[in-house]
mmCIF file of the N, C-alpha and C atoms, coordinates in Angstrom:
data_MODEL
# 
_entry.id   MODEL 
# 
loop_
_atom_site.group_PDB 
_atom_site.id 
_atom_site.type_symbol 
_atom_site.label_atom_id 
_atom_site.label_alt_id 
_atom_site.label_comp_id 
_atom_site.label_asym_id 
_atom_site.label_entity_id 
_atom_site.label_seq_id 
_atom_site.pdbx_PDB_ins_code 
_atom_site.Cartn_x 
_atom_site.Cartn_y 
_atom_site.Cartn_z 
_atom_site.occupancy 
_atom_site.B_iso_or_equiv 
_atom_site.pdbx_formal_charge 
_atom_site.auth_seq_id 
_atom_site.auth_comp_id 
_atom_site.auth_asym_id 
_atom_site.auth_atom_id 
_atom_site.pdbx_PDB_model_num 
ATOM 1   N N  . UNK A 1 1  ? -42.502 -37.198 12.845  1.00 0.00 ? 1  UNK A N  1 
ATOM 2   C CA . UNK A 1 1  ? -42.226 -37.530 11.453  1.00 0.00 ? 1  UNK A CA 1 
ATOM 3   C C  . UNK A 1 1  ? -42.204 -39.050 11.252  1.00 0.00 ? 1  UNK A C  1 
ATOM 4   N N  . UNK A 1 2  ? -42.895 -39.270 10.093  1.00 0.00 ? 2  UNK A N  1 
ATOM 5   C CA . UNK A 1 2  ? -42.835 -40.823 9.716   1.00 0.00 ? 2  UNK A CA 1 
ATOM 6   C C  . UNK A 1 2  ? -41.034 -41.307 9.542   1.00 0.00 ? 2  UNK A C  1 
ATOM 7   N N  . UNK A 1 3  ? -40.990 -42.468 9.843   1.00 0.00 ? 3  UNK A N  1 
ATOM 8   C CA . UNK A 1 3  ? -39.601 -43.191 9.637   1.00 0.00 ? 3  UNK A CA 1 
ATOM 9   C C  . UNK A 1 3  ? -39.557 -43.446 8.572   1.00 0.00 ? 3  UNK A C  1 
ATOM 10  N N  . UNK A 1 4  ? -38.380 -43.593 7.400   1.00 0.00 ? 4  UNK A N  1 
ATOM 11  C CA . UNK A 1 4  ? -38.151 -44.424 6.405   1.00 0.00 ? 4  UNK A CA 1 
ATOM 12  C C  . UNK A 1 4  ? -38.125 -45.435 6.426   1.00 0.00 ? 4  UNK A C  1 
ATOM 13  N N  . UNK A 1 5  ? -39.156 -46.173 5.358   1.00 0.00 ? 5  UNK A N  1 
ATOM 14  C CA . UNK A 1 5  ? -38.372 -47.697 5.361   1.00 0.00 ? 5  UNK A CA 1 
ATOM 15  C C  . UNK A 1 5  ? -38.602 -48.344 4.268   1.00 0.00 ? 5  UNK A C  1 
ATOM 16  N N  . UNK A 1 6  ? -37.259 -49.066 3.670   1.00 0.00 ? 6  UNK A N  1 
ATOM 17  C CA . UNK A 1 6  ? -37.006 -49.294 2.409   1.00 0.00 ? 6  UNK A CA 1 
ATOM 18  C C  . UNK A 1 6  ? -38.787 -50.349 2.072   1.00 0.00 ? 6  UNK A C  1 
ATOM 19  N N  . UNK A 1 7  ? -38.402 -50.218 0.950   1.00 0.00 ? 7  UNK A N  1 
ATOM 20  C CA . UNK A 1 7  ? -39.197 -50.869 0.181   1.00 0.00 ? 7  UNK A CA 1 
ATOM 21  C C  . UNK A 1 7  ? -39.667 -52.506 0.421   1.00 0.00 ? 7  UNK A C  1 
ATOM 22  N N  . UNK A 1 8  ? -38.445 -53.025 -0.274  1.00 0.00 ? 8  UNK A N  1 
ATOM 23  C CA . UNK A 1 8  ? -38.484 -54.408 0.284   1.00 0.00 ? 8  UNK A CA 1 
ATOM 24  C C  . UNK A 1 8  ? -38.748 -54.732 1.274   1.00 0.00 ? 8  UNK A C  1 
ATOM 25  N N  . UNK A 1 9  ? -38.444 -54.552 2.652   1.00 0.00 ? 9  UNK A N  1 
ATOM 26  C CA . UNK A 1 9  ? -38.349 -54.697 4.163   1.00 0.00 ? 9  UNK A CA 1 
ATOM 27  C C  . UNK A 1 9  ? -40.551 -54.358 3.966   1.00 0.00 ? 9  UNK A C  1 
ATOM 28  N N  . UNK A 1 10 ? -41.101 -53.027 3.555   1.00 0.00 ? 10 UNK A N  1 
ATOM 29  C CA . UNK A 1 10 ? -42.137 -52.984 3.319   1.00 0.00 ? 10 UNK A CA 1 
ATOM 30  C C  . UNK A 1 10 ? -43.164 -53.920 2.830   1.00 0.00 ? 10 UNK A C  1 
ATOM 31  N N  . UNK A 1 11 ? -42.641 -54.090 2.180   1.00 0.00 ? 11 UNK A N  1 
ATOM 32  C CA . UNK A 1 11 ? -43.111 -55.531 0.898   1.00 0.00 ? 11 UNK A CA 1 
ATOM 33  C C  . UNK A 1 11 ? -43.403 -56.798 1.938   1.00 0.00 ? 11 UNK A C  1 
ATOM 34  N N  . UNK A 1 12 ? -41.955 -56.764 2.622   1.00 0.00 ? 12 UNK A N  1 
ATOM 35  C CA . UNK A 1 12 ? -41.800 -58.134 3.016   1.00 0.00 ? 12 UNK A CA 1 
ATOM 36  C C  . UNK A 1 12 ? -42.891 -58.393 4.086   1.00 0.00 ? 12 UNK A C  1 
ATOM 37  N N  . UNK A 1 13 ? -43.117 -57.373 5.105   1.00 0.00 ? 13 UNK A N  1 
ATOM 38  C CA . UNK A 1 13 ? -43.758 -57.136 6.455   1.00 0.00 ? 13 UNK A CA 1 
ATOM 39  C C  . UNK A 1 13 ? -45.048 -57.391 5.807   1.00 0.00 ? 13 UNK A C  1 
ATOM 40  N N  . UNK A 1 14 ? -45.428 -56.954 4.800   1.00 0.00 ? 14 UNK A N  1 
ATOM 41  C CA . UNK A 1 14 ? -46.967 -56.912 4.423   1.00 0.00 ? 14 UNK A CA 1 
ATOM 42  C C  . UNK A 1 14 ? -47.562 -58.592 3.854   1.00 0.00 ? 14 UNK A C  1 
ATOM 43  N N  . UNK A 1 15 ? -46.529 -59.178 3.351   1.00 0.00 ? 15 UNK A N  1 
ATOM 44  C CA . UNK A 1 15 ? -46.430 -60.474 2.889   1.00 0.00 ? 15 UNK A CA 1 
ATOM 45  C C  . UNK A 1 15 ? -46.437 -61.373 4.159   1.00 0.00 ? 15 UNK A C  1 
ATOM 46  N N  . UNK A 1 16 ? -45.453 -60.821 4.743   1.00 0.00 ? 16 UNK A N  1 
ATOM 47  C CA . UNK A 1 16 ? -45.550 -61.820 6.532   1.00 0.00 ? 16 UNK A CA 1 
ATOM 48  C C  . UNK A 1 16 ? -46.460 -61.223 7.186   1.00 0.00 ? 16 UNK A C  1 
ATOM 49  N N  . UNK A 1 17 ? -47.511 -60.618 7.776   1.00 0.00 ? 17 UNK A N  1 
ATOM 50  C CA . UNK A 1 17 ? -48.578 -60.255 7.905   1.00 0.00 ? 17 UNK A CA 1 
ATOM 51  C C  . UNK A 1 17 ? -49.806 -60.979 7.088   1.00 0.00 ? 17 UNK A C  1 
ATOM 52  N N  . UNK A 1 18 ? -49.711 -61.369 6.139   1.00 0.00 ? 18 UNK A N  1 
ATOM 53  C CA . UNK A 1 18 ? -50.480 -61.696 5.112   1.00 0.00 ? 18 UNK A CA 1 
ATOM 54  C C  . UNK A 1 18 ? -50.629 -63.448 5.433   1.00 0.00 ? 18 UNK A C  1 
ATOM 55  N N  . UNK A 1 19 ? -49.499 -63.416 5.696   1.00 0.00 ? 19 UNK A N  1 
ATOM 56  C CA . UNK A 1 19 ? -49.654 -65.090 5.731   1.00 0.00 ? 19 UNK A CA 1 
ATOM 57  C C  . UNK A 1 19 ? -49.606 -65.413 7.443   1.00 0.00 ? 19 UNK A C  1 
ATOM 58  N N  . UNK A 1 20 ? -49.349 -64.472 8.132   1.00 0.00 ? 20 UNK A N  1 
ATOM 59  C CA . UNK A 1 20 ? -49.651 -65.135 9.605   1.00 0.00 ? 20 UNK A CA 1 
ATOM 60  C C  . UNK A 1 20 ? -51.265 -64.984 10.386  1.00 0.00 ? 20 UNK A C  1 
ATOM 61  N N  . UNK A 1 21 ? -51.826 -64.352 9.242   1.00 0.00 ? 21 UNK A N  1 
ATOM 62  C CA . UNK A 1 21 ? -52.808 -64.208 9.349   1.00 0.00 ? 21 UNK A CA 1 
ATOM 63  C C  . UNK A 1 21 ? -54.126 -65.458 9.236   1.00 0.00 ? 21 UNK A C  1 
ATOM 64  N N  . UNK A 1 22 ? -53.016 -66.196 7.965   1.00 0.00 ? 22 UNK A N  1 
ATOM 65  C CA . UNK A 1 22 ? -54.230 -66.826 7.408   1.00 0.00 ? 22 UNK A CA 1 
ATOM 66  C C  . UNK A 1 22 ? -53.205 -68.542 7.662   1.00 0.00 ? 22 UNK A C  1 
ATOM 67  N N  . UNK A 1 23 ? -52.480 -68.572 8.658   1.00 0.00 ? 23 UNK A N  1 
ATOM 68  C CA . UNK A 1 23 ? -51.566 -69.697 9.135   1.00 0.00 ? 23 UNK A CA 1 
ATOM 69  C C  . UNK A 1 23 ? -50.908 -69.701 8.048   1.00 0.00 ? 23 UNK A C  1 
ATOM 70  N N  . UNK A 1 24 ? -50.445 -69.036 7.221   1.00 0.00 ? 24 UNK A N  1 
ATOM 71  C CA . UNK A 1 24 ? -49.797 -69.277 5.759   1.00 0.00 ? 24 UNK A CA 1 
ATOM 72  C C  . UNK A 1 24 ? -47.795 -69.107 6.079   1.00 0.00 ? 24 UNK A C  1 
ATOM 73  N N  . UNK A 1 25 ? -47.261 -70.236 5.987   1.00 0.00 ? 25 UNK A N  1 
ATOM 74  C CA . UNK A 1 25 ? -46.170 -70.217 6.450   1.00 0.00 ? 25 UNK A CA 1 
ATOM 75  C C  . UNK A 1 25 ? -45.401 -69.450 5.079   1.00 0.00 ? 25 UNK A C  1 
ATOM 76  N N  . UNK A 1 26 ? -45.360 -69.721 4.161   1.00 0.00 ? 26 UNK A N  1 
ATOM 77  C CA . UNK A 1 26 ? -44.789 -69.220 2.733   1.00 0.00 ? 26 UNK A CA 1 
ATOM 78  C C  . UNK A 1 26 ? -45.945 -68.264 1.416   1.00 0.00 ? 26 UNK A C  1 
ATOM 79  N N  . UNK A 1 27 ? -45.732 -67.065 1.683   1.00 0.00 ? 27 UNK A N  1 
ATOM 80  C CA . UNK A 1 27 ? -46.794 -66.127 0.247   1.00 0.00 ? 27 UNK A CA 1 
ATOM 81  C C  . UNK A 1 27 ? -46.119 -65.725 -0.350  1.00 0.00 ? 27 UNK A C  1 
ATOM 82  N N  . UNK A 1 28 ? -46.504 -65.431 -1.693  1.00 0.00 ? 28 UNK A N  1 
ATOM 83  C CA . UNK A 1 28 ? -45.781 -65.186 -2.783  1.00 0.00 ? 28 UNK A CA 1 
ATOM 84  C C  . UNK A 1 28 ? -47.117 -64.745 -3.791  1.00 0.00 ? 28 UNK A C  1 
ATOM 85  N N  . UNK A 1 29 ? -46.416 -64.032 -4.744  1.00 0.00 ? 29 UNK A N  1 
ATOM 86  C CA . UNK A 1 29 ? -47.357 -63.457 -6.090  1.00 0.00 ? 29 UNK A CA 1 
ATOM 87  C C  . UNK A 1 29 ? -47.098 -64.038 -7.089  1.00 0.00 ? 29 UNK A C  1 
ATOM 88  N N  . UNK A 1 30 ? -48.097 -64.302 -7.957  1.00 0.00 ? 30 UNK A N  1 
ATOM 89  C CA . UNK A 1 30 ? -47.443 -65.305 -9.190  1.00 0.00 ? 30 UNK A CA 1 
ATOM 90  C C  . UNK A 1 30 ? -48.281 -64.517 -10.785 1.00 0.00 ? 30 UNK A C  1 
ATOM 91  N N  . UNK A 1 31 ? -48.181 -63.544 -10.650 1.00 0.00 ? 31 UNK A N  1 
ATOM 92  C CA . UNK A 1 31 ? -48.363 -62.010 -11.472 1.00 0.00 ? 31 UNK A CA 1 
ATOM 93  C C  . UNK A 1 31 ? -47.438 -62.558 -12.534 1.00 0.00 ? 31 UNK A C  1 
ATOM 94  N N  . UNK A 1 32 ? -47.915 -62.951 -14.275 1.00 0.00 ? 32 UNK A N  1 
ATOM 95  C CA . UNK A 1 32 ? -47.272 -63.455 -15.171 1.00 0.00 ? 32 UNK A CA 1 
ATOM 96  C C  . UNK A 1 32 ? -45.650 -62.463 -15.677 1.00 0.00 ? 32 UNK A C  1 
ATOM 97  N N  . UNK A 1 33 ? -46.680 -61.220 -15.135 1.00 0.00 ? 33 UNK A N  1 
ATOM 98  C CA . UNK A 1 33 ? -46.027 -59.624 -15.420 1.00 0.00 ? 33 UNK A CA 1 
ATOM 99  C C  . UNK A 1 33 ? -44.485 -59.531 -14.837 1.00 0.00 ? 33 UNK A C  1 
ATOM 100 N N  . UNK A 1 34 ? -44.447 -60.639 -13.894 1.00 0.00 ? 34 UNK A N  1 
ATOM 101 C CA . UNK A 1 34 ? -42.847 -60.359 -13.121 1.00 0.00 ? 34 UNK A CA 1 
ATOM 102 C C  . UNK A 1 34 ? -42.073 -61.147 -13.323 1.00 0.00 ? 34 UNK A C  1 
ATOM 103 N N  . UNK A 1 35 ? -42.109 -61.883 -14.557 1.00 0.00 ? 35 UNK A N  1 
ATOM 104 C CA . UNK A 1 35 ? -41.301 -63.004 -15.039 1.00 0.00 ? 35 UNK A CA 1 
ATOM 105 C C  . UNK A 1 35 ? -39.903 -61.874 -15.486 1.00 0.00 ? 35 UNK A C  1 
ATOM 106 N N  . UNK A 1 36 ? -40.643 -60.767 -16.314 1.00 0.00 ? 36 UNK A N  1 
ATOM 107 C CA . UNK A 1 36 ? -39.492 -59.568 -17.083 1.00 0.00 ? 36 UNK A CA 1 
ATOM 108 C C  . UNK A 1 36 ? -39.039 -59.303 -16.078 1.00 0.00 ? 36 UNK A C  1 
ATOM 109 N N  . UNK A 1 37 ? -39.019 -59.558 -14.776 1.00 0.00 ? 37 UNK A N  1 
ATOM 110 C CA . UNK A 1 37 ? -38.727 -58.698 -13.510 1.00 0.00 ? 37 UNK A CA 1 
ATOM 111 C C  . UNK A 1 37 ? -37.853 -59.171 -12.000 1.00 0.00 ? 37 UNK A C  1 
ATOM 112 N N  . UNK A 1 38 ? -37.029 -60.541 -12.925 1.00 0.00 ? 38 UNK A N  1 
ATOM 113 C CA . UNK A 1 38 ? -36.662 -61.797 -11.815 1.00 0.00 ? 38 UNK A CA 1 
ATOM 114 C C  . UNK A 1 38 ? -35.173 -60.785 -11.332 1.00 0.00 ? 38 UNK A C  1 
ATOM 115 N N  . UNK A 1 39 ? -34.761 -60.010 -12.164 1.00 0.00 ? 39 UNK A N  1 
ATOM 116 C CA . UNK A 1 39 ? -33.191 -59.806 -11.862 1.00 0.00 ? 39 UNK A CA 1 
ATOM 117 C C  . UNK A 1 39 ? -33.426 -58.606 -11.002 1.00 0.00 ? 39 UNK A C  1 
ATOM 118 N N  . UNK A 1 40 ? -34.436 -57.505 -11.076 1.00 0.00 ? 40 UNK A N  1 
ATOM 119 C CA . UNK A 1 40 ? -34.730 -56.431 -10.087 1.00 0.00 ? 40 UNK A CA 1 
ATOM 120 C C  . UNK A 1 40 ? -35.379 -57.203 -8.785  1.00 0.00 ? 40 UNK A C  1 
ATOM 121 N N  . UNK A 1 41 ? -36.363 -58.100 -8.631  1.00 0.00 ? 41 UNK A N  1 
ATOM 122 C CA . UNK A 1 41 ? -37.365 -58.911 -7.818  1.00 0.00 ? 41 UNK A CA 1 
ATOM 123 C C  . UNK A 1 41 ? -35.752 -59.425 -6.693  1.00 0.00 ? 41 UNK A C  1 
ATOM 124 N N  . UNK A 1 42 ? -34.734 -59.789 -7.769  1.00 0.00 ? 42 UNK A N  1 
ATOM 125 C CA . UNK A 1 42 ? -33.675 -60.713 -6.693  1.00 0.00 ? 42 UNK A CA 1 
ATOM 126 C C  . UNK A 1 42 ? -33.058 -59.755 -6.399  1.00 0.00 ? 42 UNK A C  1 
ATOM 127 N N  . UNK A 1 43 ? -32.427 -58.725 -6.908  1.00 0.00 ? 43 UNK A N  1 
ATOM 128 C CA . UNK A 1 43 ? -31.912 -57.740 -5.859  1.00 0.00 ? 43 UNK A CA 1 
ATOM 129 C C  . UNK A 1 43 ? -32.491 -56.783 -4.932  1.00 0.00 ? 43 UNK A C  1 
ATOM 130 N N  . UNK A 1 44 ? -34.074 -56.797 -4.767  1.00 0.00 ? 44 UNK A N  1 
ATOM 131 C CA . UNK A 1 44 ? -34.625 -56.392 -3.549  1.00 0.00 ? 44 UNK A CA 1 
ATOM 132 C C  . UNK A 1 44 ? -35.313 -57.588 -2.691  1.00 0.00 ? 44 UNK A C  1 
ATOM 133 N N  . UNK A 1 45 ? -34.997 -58.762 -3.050  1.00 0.00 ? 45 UNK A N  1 
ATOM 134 C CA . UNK A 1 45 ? -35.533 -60.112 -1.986  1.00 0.00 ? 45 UNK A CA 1 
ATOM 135 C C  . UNK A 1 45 ? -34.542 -61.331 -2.763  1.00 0.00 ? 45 UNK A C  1 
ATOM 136 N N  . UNK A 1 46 ? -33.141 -60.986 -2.219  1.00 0.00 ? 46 UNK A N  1 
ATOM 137 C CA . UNK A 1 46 ? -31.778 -61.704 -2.152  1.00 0.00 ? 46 UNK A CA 1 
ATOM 138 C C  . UNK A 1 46 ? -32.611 -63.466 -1.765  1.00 0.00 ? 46 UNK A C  1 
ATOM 139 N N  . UNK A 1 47 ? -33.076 -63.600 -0.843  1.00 0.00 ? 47 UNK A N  1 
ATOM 140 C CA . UNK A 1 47 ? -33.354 -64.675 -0.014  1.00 0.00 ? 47 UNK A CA 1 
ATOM 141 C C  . UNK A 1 47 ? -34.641 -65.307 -0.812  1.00 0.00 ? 47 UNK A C  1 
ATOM 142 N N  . UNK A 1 48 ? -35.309 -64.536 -1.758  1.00 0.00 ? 48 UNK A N  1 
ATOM 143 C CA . UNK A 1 48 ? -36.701 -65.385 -2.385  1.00 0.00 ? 48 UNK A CA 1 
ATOM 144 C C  . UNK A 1 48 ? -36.368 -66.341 -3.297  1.00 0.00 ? 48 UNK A C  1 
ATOM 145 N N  . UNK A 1 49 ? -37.392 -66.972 -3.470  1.00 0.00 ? 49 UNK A N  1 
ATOM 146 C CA . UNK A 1 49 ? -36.755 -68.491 -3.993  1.00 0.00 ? 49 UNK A CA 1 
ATOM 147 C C  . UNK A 1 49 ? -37.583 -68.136 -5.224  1.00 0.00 ? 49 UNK A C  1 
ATOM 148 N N  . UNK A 1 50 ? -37.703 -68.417 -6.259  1.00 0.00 ? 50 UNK A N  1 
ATOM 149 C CA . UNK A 1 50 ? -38.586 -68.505 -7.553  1.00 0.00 ? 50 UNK A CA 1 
ATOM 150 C C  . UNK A 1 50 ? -38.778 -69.673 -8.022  1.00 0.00 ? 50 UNK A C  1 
ATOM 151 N N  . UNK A 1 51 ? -40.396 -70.025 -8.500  1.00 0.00 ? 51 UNK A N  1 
ATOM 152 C CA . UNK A 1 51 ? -41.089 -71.505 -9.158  1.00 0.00 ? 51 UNK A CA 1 
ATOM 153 C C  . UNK A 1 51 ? -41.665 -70.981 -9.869  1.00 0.00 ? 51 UNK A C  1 
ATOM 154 N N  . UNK A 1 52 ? -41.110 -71.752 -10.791 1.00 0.00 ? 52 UNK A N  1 
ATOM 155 C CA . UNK A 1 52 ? -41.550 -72.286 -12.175 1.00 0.00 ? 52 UNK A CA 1 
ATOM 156 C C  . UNK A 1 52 ? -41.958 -72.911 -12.396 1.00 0.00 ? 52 UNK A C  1 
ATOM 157 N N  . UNK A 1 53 ? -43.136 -72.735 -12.849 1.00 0.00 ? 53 UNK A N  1 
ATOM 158 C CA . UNK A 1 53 ? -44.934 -74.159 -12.863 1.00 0.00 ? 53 UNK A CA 1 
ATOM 159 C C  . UNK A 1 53 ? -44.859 -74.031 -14.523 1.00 0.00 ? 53 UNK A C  1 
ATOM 160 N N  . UNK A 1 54 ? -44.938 -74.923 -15.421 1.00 0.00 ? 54 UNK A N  1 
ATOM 161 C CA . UNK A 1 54 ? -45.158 -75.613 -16.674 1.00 0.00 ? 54 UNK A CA 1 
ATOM 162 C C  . UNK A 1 54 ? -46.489 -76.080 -16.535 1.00 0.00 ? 54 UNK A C  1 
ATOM 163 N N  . UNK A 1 55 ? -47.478 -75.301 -17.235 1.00 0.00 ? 55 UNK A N  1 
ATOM 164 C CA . UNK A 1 55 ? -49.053 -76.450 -17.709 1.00 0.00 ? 55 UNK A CA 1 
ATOM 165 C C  . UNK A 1 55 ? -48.929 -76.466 -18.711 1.00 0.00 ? 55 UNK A C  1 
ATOM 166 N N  . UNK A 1 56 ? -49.480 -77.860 -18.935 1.00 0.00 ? 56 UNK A N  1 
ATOM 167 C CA . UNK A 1 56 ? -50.225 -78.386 -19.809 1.00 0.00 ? 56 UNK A CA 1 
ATOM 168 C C  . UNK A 1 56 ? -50.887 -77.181 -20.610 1.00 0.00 ? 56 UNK A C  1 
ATOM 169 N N  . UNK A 1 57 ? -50.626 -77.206 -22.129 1.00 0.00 ? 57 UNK A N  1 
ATOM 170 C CA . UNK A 1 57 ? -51.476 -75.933 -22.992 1.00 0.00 ? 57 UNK A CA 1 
ATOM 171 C C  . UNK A 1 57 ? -52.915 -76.181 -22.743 1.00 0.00 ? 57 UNK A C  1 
ATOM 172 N N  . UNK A 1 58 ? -53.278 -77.531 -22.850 1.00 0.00 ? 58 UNK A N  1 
ATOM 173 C CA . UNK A 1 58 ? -54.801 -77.824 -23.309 1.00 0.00 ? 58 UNK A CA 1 
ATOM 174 C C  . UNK A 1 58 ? -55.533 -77.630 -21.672 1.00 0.00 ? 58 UNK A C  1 
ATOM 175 N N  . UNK A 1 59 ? -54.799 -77.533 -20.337 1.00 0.00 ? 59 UNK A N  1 
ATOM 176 C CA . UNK A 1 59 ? -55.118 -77.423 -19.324 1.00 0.00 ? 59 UNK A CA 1 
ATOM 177 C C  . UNK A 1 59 ? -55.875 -76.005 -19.292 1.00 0.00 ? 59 UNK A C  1 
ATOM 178 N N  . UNK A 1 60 ? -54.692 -75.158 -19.250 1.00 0.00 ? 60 UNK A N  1 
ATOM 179 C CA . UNK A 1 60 ? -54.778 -73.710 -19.308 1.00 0.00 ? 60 UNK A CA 1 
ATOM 180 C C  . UNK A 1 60 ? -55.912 -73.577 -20.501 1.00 0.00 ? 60 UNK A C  1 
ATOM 181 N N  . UNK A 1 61 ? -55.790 -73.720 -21.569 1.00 0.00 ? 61 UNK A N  1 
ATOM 182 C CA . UNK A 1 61 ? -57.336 -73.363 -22.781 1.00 0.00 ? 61 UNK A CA 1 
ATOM 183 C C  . UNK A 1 61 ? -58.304 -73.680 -21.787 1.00 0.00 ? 61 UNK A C  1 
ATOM 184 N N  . UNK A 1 62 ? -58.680 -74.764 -21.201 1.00 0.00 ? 62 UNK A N  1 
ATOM 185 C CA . UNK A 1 62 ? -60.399 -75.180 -20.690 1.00 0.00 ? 62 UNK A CA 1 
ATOM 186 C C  . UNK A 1 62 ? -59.754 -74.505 -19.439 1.00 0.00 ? 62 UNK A C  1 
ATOM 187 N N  . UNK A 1 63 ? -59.120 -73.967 -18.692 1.00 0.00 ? 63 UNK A N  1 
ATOM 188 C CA . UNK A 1 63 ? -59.065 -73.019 -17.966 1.00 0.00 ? 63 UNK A CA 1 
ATOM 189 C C  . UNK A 1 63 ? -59.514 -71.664 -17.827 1.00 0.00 ? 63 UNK A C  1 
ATOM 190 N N  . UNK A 1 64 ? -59.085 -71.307 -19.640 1.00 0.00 ? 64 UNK A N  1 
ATOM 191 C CA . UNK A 1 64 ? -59.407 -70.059 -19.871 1.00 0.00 ? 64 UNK A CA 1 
ATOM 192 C C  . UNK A 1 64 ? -60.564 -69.957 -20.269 1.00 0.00 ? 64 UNK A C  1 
ATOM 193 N N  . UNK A 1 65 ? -61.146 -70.893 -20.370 1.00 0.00 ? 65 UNK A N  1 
ATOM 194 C CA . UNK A 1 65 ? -62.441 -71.156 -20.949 1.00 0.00 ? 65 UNK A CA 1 
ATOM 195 C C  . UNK A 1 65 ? -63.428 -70.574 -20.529 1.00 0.00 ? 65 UNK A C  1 
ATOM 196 N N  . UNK A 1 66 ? -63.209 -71.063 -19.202 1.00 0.00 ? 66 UNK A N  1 
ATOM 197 C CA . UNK A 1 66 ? -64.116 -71.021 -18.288 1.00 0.00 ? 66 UNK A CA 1 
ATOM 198 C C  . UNK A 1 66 ? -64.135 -69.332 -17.316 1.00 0.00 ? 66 UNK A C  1 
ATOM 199 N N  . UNK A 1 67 ? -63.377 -68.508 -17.794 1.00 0.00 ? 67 UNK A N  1 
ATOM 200 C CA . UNK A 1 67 ? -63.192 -67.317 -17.235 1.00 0.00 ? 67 UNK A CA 1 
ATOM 201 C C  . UNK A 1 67 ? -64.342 -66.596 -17.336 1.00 0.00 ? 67 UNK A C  1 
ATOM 202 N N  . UNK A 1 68 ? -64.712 -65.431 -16.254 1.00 0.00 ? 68 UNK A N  1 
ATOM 203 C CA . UNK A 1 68 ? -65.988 -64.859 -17.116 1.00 0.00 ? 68 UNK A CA 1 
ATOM 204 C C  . UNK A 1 68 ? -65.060 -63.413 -17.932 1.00 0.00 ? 68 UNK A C  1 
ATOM 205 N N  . UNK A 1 69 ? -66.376 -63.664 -18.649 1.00 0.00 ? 69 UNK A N  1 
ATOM 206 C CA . UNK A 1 69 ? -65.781 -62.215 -19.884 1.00 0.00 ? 69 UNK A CA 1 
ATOM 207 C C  . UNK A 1 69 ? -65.710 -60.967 -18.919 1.00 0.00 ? 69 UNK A C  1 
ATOM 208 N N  . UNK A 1 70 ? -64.955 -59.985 -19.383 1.00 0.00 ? 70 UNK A N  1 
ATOM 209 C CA . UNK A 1 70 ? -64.415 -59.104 -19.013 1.00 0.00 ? 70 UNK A CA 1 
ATOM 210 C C  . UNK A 1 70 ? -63.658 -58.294 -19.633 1.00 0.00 ? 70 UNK A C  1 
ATOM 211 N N  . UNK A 1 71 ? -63.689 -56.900 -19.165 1.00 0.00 ? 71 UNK A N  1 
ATOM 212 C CA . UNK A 1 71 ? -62.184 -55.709 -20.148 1.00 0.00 ? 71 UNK A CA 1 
ATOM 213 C C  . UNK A 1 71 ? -61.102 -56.425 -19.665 1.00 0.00 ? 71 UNK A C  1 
ATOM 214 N N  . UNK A 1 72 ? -60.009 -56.879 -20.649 1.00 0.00 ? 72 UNK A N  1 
ATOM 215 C CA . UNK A 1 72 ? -59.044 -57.121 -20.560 1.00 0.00 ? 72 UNK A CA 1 
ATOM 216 C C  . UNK A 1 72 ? -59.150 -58.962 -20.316 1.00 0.00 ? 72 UNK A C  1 
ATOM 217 N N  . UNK A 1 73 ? -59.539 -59.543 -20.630 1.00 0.00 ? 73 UNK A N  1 
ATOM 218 C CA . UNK A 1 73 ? -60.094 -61.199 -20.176 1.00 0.00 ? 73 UNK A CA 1 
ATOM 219 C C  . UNK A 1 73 ? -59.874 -61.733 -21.299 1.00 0.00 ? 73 UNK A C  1 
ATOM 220 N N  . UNK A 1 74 ? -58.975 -62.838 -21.915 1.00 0.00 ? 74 UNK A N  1 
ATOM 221 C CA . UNK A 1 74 ? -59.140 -63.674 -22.996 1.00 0.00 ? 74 UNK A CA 1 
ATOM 222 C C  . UNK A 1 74 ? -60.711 -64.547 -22.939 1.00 0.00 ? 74 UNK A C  1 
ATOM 223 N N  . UNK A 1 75 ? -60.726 -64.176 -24.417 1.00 0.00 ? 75 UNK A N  1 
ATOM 224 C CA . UNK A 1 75 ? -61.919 -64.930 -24.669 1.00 0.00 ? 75 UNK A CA 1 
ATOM 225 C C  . UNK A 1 75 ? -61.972 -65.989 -25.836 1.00 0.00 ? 75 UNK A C  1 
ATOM 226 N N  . UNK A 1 76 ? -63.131 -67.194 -25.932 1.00 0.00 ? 76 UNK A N  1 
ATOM 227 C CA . UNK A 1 76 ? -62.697 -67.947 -26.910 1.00 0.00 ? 76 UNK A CA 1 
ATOM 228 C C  . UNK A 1 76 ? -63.509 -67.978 -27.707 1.00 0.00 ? 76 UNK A C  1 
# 
């Protein structure tokens, strides 16, 4: 029978795997979607640190600019 194993601990192994792979000492997701999601995110990764990056609006526009079109893709 398979073992249980919580979630987080899951999460975490796949993230440290992820980055010892690629010499990556620190990985993280930066999914806009989990901003609503900092107070569940900290009680299953007590120890994660969270950054908060501020751009420039006019950065991000010629950013988005440059995206290719797509379902679901801002377009200008």
């Amino acid at each position: 029978p398979l073992a249980q194993v919580p979630y987080s601990h899951f999460v975490s192994v796949a993230f440290d795997l992820y980055g010892e792979a690629r010499g990556i000492r620190r990985v993280g997701e930066k999914a806009p979607q989990y901003l609503r999601r900092l107070r569940v995110l900290n009680g299953l990764f007590p120890e994660t640190r969270f950054v908060h990056i501020i751009r420039d609006g006019r950065d991000v526009a010629l950013s988005v600019s440059e995206w290719r079109k797509g379902p679901g893709v801002a377009r200008h």
